[in-house]
Every structure is written in structure tokens, then in C-alpha cells.
N, C-alpha and C positions, 0 to 999 in steps of 0.2 A: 453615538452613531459613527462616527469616524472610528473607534476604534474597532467596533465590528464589522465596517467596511474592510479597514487591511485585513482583517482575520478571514472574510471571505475569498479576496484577495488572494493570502499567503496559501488558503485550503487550494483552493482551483488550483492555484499553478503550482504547487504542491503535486496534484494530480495528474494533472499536465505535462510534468516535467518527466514522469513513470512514463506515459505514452510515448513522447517527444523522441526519448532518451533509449527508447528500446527498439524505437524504428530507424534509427539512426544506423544501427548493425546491418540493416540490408542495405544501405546506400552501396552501389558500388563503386570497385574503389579502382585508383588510377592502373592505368593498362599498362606490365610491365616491360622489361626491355625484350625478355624471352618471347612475351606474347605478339611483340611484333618487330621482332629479327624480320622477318620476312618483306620490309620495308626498303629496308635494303642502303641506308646511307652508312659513310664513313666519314669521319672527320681527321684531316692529313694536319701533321703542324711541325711546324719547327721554328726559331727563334731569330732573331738581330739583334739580340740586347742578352749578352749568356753571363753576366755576371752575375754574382751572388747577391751584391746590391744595382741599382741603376736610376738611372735620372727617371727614365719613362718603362716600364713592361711593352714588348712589342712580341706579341703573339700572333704571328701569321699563319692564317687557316686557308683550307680549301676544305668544301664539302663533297663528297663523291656519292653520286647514287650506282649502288648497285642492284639495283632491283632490276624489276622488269617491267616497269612502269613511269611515265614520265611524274615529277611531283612539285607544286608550285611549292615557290621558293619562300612564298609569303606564311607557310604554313610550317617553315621549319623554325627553330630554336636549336643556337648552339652555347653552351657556357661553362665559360674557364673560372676555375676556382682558385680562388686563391686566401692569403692570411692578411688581415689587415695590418698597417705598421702601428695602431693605435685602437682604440677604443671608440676616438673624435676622426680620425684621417678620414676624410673624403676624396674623392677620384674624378677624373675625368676621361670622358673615350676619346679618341681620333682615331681617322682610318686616315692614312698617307695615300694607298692607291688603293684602285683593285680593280678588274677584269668587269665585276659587275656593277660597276661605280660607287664609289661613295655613298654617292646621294641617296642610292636602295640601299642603304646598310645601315644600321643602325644597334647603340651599346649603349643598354643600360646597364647598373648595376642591384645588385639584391641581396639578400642576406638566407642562406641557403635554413630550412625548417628544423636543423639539427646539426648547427655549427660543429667543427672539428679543431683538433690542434691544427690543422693544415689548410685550412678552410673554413671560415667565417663572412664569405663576401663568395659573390662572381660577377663575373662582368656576361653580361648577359647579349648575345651577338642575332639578332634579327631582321629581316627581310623586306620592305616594300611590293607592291606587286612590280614597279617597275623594275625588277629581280628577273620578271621570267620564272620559266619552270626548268627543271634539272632533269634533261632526257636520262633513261635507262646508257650506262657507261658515260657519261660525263662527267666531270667537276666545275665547281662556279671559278674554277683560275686564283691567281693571287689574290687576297683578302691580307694587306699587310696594315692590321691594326696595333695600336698601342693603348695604353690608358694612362696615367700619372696624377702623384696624388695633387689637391688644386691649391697647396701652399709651397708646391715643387719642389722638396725635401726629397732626398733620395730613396727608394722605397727597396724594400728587405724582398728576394725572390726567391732564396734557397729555401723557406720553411713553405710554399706555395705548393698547393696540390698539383696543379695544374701544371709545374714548370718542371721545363725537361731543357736545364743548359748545354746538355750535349747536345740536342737538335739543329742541327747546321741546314740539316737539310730537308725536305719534306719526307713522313713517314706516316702511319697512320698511327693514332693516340688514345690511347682508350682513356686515360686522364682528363678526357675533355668531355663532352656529352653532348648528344643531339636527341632535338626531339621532334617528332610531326603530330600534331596534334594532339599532342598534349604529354602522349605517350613517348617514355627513353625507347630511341630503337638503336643508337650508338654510347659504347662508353661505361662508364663505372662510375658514379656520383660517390663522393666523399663519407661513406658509412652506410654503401651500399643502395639499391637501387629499388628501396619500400617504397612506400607508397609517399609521397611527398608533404600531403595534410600532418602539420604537428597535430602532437597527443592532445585528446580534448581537454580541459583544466577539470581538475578536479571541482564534483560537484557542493556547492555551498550546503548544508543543513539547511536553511530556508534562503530560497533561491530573491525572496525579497528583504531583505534582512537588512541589509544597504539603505542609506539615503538616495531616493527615486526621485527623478522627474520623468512624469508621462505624461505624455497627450495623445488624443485620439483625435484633434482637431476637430473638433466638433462645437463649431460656430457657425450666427447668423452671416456674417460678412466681413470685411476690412473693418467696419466701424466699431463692433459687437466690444462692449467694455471688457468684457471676459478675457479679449487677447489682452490690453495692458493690466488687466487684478492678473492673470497667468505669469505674467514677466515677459511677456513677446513686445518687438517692437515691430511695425513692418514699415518697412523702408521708405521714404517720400525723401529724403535728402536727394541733392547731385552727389559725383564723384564717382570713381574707379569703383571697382574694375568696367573695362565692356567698353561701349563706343566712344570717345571723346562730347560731350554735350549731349549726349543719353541722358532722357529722364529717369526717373523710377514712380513708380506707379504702381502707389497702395491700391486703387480699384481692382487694379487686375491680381489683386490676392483673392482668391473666391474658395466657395465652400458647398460640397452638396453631397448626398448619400450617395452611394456605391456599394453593393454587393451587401448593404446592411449596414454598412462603416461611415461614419462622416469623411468626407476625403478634402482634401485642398488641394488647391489647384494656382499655379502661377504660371500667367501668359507673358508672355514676352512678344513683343508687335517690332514691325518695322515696316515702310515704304523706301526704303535704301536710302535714305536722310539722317543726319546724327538726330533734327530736328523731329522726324516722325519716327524716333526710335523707346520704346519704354522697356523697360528690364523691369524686373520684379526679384522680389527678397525680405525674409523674414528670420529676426533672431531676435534670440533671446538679450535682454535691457543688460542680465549681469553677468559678467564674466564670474563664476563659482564653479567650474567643473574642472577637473584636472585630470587626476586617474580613474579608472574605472573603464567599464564598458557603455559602448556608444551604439545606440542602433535606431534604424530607419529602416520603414519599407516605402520603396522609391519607382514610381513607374518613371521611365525617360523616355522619348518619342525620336525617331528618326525621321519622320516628316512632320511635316508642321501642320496645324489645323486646319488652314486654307492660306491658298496662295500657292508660288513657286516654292521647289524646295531648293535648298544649296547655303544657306549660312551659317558661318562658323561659328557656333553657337555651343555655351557650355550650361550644363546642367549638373546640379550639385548638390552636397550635405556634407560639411564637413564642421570643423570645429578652431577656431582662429583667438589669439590677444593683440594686443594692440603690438604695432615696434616703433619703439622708444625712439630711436636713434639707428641711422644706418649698420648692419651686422650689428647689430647689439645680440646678445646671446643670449636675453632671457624671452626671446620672442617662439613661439610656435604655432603651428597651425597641421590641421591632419585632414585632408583632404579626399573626400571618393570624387573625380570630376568628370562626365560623360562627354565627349564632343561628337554627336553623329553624323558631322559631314566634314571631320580633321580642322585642322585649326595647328597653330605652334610648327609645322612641319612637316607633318602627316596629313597623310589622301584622300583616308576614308574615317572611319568611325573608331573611335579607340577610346578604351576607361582607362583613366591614371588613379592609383592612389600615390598620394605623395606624404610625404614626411618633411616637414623645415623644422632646421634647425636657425637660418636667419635669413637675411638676402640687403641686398642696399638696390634701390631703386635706379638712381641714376650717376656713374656710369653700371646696368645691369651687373649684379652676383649675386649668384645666389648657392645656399649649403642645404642642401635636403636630397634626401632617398626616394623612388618610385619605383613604383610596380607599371605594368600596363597588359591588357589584353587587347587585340585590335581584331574587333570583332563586332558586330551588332549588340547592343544590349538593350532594344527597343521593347518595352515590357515591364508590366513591374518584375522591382528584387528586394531580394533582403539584404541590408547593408549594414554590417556591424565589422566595427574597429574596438579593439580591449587595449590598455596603458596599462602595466604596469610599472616595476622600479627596474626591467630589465631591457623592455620593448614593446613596439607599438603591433599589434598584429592585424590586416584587415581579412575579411572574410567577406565571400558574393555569393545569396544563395545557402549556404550552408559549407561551403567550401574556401578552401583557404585560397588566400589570393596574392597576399606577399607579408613577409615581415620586415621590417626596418628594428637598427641599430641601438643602443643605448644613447648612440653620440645624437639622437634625435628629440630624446626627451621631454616634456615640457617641464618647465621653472616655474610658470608661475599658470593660477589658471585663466581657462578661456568664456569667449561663449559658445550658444550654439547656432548653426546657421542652414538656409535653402535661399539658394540664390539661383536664376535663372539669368544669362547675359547672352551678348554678342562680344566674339574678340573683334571682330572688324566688319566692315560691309563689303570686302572684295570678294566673300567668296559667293556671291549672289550681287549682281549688280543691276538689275531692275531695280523698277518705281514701281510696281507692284505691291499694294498690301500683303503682307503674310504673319500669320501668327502662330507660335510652338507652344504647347502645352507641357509641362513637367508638373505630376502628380506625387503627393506624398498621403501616406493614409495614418501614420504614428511616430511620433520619436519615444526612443527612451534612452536615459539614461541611470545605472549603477553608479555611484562612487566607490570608490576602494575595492571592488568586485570585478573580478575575471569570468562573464558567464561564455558558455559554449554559445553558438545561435542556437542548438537545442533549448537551452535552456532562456533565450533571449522569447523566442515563441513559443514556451509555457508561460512565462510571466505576462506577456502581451494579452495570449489566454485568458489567464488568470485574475485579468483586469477587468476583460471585456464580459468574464462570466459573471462577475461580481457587479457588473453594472459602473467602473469609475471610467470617467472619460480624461479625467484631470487627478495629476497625484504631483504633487512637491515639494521633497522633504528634506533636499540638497538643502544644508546651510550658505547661507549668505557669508562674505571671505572678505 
């Protein structure tokens, strides 16, 4: 019987994968720079630091709108490319001044979809609302940023796409690139300005052929023996992450139909008390997965069930091991983390995907890569992240969302995780009962397989056509 289960299995999403895979060509694709010239911004730069090596990179921008229209600031993107001095080198941003403060500005860094000799990295230059909007013939003023790598080594400039040591003085750069929603409207990206989604990976000959674990969660409740014979634990321990004396609370893992599908459900409660605070959280007993492709379909809520809304609350699916020892190096974790009302810094609602490579708790360091969109994502999604031996890549949707570095890796494996928390209770301070919902409807996982999400929702398909609700065939490590 099991073995003609997979075989029905392998036929559906087999078939599946033909539909999936041919509609995939009408997606349309990102808006190019030509198609919206008519936006009208420029990006001015020039330097403080012109030598060929230096302590810190200081790239000083101003953004110029020339359009005819005023454009919030919060909706632009600018980013400087550059080569990393390593494989491992990690960075850090500062901004020294700037006209529209610091505090509205903000630098990540990212690993561009089609690294170059000149550019494998950019530091990624983004807005707050409290930015303002950039009337027709303004500029946002000095922006005088740096970045450095965070074991302060001196860093290599001259092979850097982005760097122009002749720059004394302000000019406009086309080496640099802006973007408003989503679309280049300034600049030349490093091997030109296609469309940004890497190539899909080539398709497997049987798209199930890997050792799988699936679930369609489809259980009586917190109690149902099924979650421990499956390898799930759900949380009832204290401890981190989330409020200081937060409980966790197995009850509030729940389970009920939706659209046809068993779906689960994790509430997370509070009355503004560490003491009437519960989080909820479910993983898997054994750390056994490592490379492969990872996926979830994840509804996240920006208001809560009932009650006030305003807590800095994170919603999640990522994939974590243990750390041994403060920065030990064989630690990782690969994170999708939704915050819909900011938290860490930020105002409003923003997805991180993040990449660790380690971190030491106290005093705070930490070594890992991010992506982030800052934007609502109240709704289900599809969330798949693929490892192979070169990079970690996530995808939202169907669409790429960020790659991270080799130097991110994982050494050794993990498990797998849904955790719903609070960072703190400031950002709602009532006694007020309230409670957030975050919905999951399947995880899956590939080892040693790179599927597209094409190919992530044929196999899903292909499970559900066949009747399995539970498949796991990962070995134990």
C-alpha cells in the first residue's frame, strides 16, 4: 500500500508539475528601467574615502526627483554594488549625517541574482516614512553613508562596481541604481537591468524522488498522538524568544478545516502582563534536515483576533540548530519573520528573511544576511527557501525575494519550526485582552533537491490528489 501510495503520489505531481510549470511563462515580469524612466529620480554620488583600499567605504548619495510628481520616500530603493573582500566577510552600515536623518535611513546588505567579477554584494539604501516625500525638482540633501567590513579589516574598493574614486564631488551615477516600487527607474545594475528573479533550477525527472517530509496538519488537537508518532513537538517549555516570563501554551495550537485542507492554527494571547502573556510554537523533536528545499504555506495577520491592535509581535517558519557556544560557527538558522506592527526598529509592518551564520547573546553580535520588504503581508503566502552547497535562496509567492552568501551555510542540520511570539509589550500598552492568529496549511520538505515553487505546488498537488496527509522519508542523522 505505501508503495502505491508514492506512485500515485509521483503520477499527480508529475502532472502537476506540466500545468504548474507552463503557467509560470505568463507571470509577468519585473517593470523595466525604460518602462518607467518617466519617474523621474536620479541618484548623485561621490566619495570621502577615494582610496583603492580603506578602513570603512563611505558613499555619499543624494536622490533627485525629476519627475513631475511628488514621490514618497518610503517607496524608493537605492543600491551600491560592490565585491566582497571574501567569501566569509560580513559588513556593517552607518550613516554619519544626513539632511533627512539617520533615523529615516536605513542599509542593508544583499547578494545581487547574478553576482559579477565586480559585484557580488550591495549595500541596500532605504527609507522610513518619517523620510517624507520628494517634491518634483528636489533632492533628499547629504546622505553621507559608509559601511565596513565587522572584523574591521581593511576593505578592497577598486574592483567595486559601484566605486568612482575620482568622485570629489557630487555628480549623477549611473553605477548606482534606484528603484520605486519595485521597478529600476535610475542606473545600470551589474549585467544589466533583466529582470531580477534568478533562473528557475532545472527541473528534477521525478519531482518526488528526494527523501520528503509532509504535512497537511491534519490533526484532532494539541493532544492527538499523531503530532509525537509524526516527530512534532509543540512547545509547553518557558524560555526565549518573546516576552521575559511568557508562557507557551500547547492548547492554543488548534486545528480545523479550511477551504477543504486541515489547517493549524497558533494563537498567541496577551493582557499587557508578562504573566497573562502565551506564545505558541511547534517543531519538529529532530534536527535531520539540512540542504534541500523548504516550504510552507503561511497566512500572517496584521490585526489580531479581538482586542486592541499595536503589539510588536512576530510570526514565523523558519528552520534553526542548537549554538553550541557563543559565535561558534557551526550554528544556523534561516528564517521568513513577519512583524505587522515593526518591532527591532521599524514603524510599521515588514518581512525579514535572514541568513545566521552565528551570533553571541550577551554582549549582542551577531553574523547573518537579510532581505526585507516593508509592506503588509496580511494573507496567506507561499514561503519556500532552497540550500544548496552554493546559497541559500528565499522565494514569497512565487517570486524571489533575496539570496544570501555561501559564507551562510549550514554545517550541520536543523529542525523545523512555527512560532508565533511577542518582542515586548511597549508597543501596545493596555490591559486589554487581545489575541493574533497565525495560520499554516503544510510544510514540506526536499533533501538534497532544489525545487522551483513551481514545482514546490505540484508536489503539494500531488499529495493532496493521492490522498497523503503525512509522508517521512528524511533519514534520521
Amino acid at each position: 500500500m505505501r508503495k502505491l501510495a508514492k506512485s500515485r503520489v509521483r503520477a499527480a505531481a508529475a502532472a502537476a508539475v506540466t500545468v504548474a510549470l507552463s503557467c509560470t511563462a505568463l507571470a509577468a515580469m519585473p517593470a523595466s528601467a525604460g518602462a518607467a524612466a518617466a519617474d523621474g529620480l536620479v541618484v548623485q554620488y561621490r566619495t570621502s574615502a577615494a582610496g583603492a583600499t580603506a578602513d570603512q567605504s563611505e558613499p555619499w548619495l543624494k536622490v533627485r526627483n525629476t519627475g513631475s510628481t511628488a514621490v514618497p520616500l518610503s517607496n524608493v530603493k537605492v543600491r551600491y554594488y560592490f565585491k566582497a573582500d571574501s567569501a566569509s566577510a560580513a559588513y556593517r552600515f552607518a550613516c554619519s549625517w544626513a539632511v533627512k536623518g539617520c533615523a529615516n535611513i536605513t542599509g542593508t546588505f544583499g547578494t545581487p541574482a547574478n553576482p559579477t567579477a565586480t559585484a557580488d554584494r550591495y549595500l541596500e539604501i532605504a527609507f522610513t516614512a518619517g523620510a517624507g516625500s520628494l517634491p518634483p525638482g528636489a533632492d533628499t540633501g547629504d546622505m553621507q553613508l559608509r559601511f565596513h567590513r565587522t572584523d574591521w579589516q581593511p576593505l578592497g574598493q577598486s574592483d567595486d562596481y559601484s566605486f568612482g574614486g575620482e568622485r570629489a564631488t557630487y555628480g549623477d551615477w549611473s553605477r548606482i541604481t534606484a528603484h520605486l516600487g519595485g521597478a529600476t527607474v535610475w542606473g545600470e545594475a551589474p549585467g544589466g537591468n533583466g529582470p531580477t528573479d534568478p533562473t528557475d533550477p532545472p527541473d528534477p525527472t521525478d519531482p518526488a524522488d528526494g527523501p520528503t517530509l509532509f504535512d497537511d496538519f491534519n490533526y484532532s488537537g494539541h493532544t492527538d498522538p499523531r503530532i509525537a508518532a509524526n516527530g512534532w513537538s509543540v512547545r509547553a517549555n518557558s524560555g526565549g524568544p518573546g516576552v521575559p516570563g511568557a508562557g507557551w501554551a500547547p492548547e492554543n495550537v488548534t486545528f480545523a478545516g479550511q477551504g477543504g485542507n486541515s489547517v493549524m492554527n497558533l494563537e498567541t494571547s496577551t493582557a499587557g502582563t508578562a504573566a497573562s502573556t502565551e506564545q505558541t510554537e511547534i517543531l519538529t523533536r529532530s534536527m535531520k534536515f539540512r540542504n534541500g528545499t523548504y516550504a510552507a504555506r503561511v497566512r500572517f495577520s496584521d490585526a489580531p483576533r479581538s482586542g486592541p491592535d499595536g503589539d510588536r509581535l512576530v510570526q514565523t517558519f523558519f528552520t534553526i540548530n542548537d549554538l553550541k557556544a557563543p559565535m561558534a560557527d557551526d550554528y544556523a538558522e534561516y528564517d521568513f519573520e513577519y512583524l505587522p506592527n515593526g518591532g527591532w526598529g521599524e514603524p510599521a509592518n515588514i518581512l525579514y528573511t535572514t541568513s545566521w551564520e552565528t551570533y553571541r547573546p550577551d554582549p549582542w553580535e551577531a553574523v547573518n544576511q537579510h532581505s526585507e520588504a516593508r509592506q503588509s503581508y496580511a494573507g496567506w503566502h507561499d514561503l519556500v527557501v532552497t540550500i544548496d552547497n552554493s546559497a541559500i535562496t528565499y522565494y514569497v509567492d512565487g517570486r524571489h525575494f533575496g539570496t544570501h552568501g555561501a559564507a551562510y551555510l549550514p554545517e550541520r542540520p536543523m529542525s523545523i519550526n512555527f512560532n508565533q511570539w511577542l518582542i515586548d509589550l511597549a508597543g501596545q500598552t493596555s490591559t486589554a485582552p487581545r489575541s493574533y492568529d497565525q495560520q499554516v496549511d503544510y510544510v514540506l520538505h526536499v533533501k538534497d533537491q532544489v525545487l522551483s515553487p513551481a514545482q514546490v505546488g505540484a508536489l503539494v498537488s500531488g499529495y493532496r490528489a493521492a490522498g497523503t496527509t503525512f509522508e517521512d522519508t528524511v533519514p534520521a542523522v
